[in-house]
C-alpha positions as CSV (number, residue, x, y, z in Angstrom):
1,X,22.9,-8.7,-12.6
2,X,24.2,-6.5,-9.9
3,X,22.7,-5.4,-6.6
4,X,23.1,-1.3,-8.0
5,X,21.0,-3.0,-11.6
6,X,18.2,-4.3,-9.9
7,X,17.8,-1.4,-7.4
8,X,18.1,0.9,-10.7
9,X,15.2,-1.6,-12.4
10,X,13.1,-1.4,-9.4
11,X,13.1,1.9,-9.3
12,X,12.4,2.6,-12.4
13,X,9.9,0.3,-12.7
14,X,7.8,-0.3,-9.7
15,X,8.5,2.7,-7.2
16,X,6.6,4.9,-9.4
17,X,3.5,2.6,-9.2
18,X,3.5,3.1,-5.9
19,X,0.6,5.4,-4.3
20,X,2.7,7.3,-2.0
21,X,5.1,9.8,-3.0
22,X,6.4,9.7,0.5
23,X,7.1,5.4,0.4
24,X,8.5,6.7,-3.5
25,X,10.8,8.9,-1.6
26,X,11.8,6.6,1.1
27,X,12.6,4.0,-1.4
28,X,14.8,6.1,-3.8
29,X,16.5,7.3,-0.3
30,X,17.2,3.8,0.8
31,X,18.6,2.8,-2.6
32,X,21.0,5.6,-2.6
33,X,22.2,4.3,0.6
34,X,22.3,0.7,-0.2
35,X,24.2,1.1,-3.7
36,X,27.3,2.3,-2.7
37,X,27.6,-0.1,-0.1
38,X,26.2,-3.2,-1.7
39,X,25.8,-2.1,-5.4
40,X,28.7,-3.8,-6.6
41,X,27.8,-7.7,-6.2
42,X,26.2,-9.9,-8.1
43,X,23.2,-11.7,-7.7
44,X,22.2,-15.1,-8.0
45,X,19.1,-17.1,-8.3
């Protein structure tokens, strides 16, 4: 799984369950920063 996949699951998934649209906001901004920088590697666990 790359970074840009588990940002896309995460949003998808748990910024919506969050009670403020402006932290919804803030998250889907920092995400579109953050993906074409980072999006490309993998992850490991």
């Amino acid at each position: 799984m790359t970074v840009e996949d588990a940002l896309i699951k995460y949003l998808a998934e748990v910024t919506p369950t969050k009670a403020k649209k402006s932290t919804q906001k803030s998250e889907r901004g920092s995400a579109k920063s953050i993906i074409p920088n980072i999006g490309q590697f993998f992850m490991q666990h």
